[in-house]
DOBA-156623 format. One record per residue: residue number from 1; x, y, z of N, C-alpha, C in turn. Coordinates in pm, whole numbers. Example, Ala and Ser with C-alpha at 12.3 -4.5 7.8 and 13.67 -1.06 7.14 Angstrom:
2
    k      nx      ny      nz     cax     cay     caz      cx      cy      cz
    1    1319    -569     780    1230    -450     780    1320    -330     780
    2    1285    -225     708    1367    -106     714    1290       3     787
END
This chain:
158
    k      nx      ny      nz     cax     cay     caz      cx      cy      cz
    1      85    -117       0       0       0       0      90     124       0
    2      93     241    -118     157     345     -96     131     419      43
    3     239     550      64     168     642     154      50     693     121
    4      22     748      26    -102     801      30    -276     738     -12
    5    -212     621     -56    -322     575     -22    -373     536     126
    6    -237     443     210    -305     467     381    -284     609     417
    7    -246     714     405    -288     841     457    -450     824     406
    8    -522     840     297    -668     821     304    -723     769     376
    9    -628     618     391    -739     511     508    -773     617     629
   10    -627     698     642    -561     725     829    -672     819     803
   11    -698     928     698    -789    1007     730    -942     986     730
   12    -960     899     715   -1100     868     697   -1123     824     813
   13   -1060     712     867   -1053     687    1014   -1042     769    1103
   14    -965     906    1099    -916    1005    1192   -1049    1104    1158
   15   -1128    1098    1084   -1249    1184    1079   -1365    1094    1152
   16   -1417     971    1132   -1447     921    1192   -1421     907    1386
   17   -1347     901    1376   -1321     890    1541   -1322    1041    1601
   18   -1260    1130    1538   -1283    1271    1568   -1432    1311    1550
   19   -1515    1286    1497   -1699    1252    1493   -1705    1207    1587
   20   -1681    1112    1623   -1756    1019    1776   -1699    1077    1927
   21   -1569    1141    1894   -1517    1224    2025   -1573    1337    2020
   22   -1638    1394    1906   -1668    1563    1900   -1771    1537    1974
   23   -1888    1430    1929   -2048    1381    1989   -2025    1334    2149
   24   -1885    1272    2164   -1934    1241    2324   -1871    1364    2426
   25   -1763    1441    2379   -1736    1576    2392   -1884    1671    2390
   26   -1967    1682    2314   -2095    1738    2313   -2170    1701    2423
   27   -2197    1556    2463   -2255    1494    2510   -2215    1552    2661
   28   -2122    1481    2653   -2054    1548    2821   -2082    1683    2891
   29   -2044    1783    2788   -2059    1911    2800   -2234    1957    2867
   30   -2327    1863    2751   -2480    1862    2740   -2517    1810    2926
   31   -2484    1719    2960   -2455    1644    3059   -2465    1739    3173
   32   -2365    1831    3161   -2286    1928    3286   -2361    2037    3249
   33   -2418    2074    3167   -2492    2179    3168   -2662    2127    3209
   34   -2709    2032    3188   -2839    1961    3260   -2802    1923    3432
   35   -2660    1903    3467   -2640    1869    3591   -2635    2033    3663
   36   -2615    2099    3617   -2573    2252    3681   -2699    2308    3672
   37   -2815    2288    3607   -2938    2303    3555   -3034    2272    3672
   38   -2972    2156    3715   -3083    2054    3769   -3013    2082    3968
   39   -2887    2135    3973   -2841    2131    4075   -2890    2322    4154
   40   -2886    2397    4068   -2908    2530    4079   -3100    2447    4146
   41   -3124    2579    4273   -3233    2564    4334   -3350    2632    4283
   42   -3436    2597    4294   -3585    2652    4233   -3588    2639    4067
   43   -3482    2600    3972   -3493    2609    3868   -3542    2499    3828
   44   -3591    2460    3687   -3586    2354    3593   -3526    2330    3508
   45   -3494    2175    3474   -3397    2160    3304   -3463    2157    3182
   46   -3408    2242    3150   -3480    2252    2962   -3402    2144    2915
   47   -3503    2030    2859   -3386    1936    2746   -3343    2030    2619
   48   -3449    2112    2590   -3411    2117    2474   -3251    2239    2469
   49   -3300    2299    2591   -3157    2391    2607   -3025    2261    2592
   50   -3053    2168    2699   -2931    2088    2712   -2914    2062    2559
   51   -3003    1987    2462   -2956    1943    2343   -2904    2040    2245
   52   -2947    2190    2271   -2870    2292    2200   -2728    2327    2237
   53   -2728    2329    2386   -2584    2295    2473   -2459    2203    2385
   54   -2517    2079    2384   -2469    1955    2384   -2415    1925    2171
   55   -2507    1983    2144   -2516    2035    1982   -2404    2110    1956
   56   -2405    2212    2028   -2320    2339    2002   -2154    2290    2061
   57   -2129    2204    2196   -2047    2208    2225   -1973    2114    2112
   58   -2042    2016    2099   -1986    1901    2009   -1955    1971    1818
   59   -2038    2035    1761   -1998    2100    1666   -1855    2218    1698
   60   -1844    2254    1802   -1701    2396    1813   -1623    2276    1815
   61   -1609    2134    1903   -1510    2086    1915   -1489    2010    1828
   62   -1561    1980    1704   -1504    1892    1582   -1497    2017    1513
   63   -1539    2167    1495   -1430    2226    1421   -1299    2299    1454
   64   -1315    2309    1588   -1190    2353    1615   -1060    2230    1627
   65   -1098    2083    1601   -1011    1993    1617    -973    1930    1470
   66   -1003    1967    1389   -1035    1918    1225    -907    1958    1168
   67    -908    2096    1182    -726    2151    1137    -644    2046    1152
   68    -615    2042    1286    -482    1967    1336    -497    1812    1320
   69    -601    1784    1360    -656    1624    1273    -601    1581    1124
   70    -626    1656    1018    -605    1656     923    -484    1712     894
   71    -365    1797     958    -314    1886     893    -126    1789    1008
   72    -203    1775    1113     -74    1711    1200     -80    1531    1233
   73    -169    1503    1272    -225    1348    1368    -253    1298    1244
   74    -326    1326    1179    -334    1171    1061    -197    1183     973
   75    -145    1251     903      -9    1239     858     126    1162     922
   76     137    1183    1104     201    1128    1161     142    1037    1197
   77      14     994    1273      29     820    1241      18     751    1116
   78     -10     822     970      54     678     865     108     715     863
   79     261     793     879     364     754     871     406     637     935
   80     378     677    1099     390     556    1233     346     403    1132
   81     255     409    1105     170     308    1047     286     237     906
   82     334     320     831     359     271     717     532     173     769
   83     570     273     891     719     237     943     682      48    1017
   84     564      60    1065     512     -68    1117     525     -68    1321
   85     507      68    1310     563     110    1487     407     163    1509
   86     292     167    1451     191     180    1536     147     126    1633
   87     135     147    1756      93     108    1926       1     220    1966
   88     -47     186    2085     -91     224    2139     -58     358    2244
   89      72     355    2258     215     440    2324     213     525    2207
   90     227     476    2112     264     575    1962     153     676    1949
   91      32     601    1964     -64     708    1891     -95     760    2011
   92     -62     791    2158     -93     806    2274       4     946    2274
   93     116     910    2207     194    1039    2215     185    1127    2027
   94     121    1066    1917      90    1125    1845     -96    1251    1886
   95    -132    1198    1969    -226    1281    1989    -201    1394    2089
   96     -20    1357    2107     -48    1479    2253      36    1594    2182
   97      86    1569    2095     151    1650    1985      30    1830    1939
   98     -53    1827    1908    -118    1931    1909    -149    1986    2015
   99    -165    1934    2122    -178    1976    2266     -81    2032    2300
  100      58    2028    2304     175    2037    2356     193    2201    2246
  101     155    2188    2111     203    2259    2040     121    2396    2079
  102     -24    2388    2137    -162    2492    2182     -73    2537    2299
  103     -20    2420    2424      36    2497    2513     160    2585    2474
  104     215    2590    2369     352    2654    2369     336    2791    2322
  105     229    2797    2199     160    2852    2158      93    2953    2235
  106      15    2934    2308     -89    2988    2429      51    3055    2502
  107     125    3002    2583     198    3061    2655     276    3142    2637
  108     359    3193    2473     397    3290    2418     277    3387    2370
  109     159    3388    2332      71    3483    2286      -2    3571    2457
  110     -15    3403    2553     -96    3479    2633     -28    3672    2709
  111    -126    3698    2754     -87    3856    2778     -45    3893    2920
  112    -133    3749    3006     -53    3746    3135      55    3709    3167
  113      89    3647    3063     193    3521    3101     116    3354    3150
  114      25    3351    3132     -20    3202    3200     -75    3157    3079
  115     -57    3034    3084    -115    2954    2923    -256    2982    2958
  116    -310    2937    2850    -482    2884    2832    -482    2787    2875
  117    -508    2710    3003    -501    2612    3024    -604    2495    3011
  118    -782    2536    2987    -879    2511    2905    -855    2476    2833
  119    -821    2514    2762    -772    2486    2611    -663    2452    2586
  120    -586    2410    2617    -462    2297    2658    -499    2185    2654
  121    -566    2182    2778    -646    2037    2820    -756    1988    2765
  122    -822    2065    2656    -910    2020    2663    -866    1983    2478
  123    -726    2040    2416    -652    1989    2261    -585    1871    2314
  124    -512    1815    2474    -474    1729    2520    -563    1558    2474
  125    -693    1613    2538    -765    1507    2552    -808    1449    2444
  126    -863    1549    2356    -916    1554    2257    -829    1478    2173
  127    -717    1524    2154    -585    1467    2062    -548    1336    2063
  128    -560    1308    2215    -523    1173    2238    -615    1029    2235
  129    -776    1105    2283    -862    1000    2198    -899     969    2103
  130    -873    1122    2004    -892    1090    1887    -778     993    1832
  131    -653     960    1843    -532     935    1784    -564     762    1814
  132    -632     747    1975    -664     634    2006    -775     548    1990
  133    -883     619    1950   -1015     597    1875    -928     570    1691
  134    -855     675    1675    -826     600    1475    -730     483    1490
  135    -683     463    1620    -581     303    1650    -629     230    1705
  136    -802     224    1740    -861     132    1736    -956     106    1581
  137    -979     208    1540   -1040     168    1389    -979     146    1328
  138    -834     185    1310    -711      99    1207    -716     -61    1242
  139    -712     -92    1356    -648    -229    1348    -787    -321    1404
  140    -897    -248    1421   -1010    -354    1453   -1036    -431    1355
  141   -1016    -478    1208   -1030    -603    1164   -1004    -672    1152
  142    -795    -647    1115    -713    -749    1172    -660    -783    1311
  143    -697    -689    1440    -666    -758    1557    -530    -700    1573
  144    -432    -707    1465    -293    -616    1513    -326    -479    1418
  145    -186    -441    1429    -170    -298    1271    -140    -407    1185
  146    -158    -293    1099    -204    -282     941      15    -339     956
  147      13    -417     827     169    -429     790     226    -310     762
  148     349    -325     761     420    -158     733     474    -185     568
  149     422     -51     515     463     -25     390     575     -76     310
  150     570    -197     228     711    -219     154     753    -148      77
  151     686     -66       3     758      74     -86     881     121      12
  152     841     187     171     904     249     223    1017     152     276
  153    1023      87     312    1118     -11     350    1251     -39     228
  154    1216     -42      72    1282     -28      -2    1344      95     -33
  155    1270     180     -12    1370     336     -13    1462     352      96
  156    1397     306     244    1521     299     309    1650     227     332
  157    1647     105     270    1719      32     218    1847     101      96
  158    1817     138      -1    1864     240     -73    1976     294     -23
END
């Protein structure tokens, strides 16, 4: 399999799993805003607020995570993938890679001096389930990874 044809697989998979983290990211969010709803006294929970909540949170966080999905994390795991070093460790530290890059980022722009730390943690998490959600959809049919690329193996050979 060339690179770019498993870069397609990696991205199709890495959109997929970034979908199901954006929805339970939504979900969660939806969750804590019906629990804060329901915990505040004399009030009532609007579902339908929560599902606009829960809507809204999950749509900002699959577009604000889509860039770096597509642009950093799926490129570096097929690479990982094509070398034949995809794990679980691998894509554990390929997802913390945009996180790390928001904190460095954040902490030179911020104006106090203190990172965004919200938003650190929350490109952390995000990064890393997504990376671990597409390294469970890569290898859920065969049970291990995918073989590593013999094209690439012959160039490094070379």
């Amino acid at each position: 399999m060339t690179y770019v044809k498993r870069l397609v697989f990696v991205e199709l998979a890495a959109q997929i799993a970034l979908l199901i983290c954006s929805l339970l990211f939504g979900l969660l969010f939806g969750a804590a805003f019906l629990f804060s709803s329901i915990s505040s006294p004399g009030e009532t929970a609007d579902p339908i607020a929560m599902a606009q909540a829960a809507g809204a949170f999950a749509l900002l966080a699959y577009l604000y995570t889509v860039g770096s999905v597509v642009l950093v994390v799926a490129p570096l795991y097929a690479w990982i993938e094509a070398m034949g070093r995809s794990s679980i460790l691998a894509s554990l530290a390929i997802g913390l890679v945009p996180g790390l890059l928001v904190l460095c980022v954040s902490s030179v722009v911020s104006l106090d001096g203190a990172p965004l730390s919200g938003l650190t943690l929350s490109c952390l998490t995000m990064g890393s389930s997504v990376t671990l959600a597409t390294y469970v959809v890569r290898t859920w049919r065969s049970g291990t990874a995918l073989p590593p690329n013999k094209s690439l193996e012959r160039t490094r050979e070379r």
